[in-house]
TITOR-880142 format. One line per 8 residues: number of its first residue (from 1); their letters; for each residue x, y, z negated of C-alpha. Coordinates in Angstrom, 3 decimals, padded with zeros to 6 digits, m for minus. Layout:
residues N
NUM = a = X,Y,Z; ...
end
This chain:
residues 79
1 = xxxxxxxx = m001.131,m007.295,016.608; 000.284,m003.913,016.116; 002.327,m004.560,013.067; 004.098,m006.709,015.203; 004.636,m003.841,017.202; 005.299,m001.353,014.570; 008.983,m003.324,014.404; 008.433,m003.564,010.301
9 = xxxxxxxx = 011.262,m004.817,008.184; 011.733,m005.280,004.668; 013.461,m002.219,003.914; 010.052,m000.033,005.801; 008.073,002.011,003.732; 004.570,002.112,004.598; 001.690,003.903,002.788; m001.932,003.243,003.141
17 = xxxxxxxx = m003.985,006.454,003.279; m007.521,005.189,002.318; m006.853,001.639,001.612; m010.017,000.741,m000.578; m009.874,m002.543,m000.485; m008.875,m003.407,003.085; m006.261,m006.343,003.594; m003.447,m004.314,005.388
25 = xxxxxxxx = m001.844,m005.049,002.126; m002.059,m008.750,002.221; m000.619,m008.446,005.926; 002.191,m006.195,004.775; 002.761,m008.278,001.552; 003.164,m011.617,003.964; 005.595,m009.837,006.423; 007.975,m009.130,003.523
33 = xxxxxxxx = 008.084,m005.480,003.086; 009.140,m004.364,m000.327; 008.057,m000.669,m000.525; 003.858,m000.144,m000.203; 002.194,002.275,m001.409; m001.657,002.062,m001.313; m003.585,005.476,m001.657; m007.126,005.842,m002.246
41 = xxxxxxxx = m009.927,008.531,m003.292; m011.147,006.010,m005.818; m009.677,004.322,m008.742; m012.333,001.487,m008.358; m012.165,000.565,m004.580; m008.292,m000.786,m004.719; m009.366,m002.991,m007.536; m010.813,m005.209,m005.491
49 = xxxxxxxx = m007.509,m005.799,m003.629; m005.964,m006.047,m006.637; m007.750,m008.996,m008.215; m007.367,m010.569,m004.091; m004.067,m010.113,m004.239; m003.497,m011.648,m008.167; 000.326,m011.266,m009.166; 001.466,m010.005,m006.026
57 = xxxxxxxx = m000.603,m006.578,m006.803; 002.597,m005.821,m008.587; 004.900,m005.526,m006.098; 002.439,m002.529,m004.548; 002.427,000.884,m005.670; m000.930,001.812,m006.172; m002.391,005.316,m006.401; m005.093,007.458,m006.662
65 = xxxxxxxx = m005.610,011.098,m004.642; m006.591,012.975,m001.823; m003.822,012.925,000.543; m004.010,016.760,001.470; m003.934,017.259,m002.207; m001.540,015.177,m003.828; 002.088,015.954,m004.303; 004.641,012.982,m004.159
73 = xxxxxxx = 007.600,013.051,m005.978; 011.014,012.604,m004.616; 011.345,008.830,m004.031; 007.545,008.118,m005.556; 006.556,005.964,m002.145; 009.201,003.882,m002.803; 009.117,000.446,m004.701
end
């Protein structure tokens, strides 16, 4: 799989352009990474990922933009 190839570790940050409700963050969640940030167009598509993913939805940041738009803040990918 190629986030066993990526060479993750807790300490990676990783953001999810588009996420919707895909289950990258379930993957990411289970290989212990501590800093996610899940990006999305829509406020409504991540929600389904969030319910999925129950209490561990708060250990994701979750946002809402258009990546050529949005402007992150110093540190905001972080968790």
């Amino acid at each position: 799989m190629l986030l066993d190839q990526a060479g993750l570790k807790a300490e990676s940050r990783v953001i999810d352009v588009g996420s919707g409700a895909s289950t990258l963050v379930d993957d990411l969640l289970e290989r212990g990474l501590n800093s996610i940030t899940m990006l999305d167009l829509s406020a409504a598509s991540p929600d389904v990922a969030k319910k999925r993913l129950a209490e561990r939805a708060e250990r994701v940041q979750w946002m809402t933009g258009d990546i050529t738009r949005i402007e992150f803040a110093p540190g905001a990918c972080t968790h």
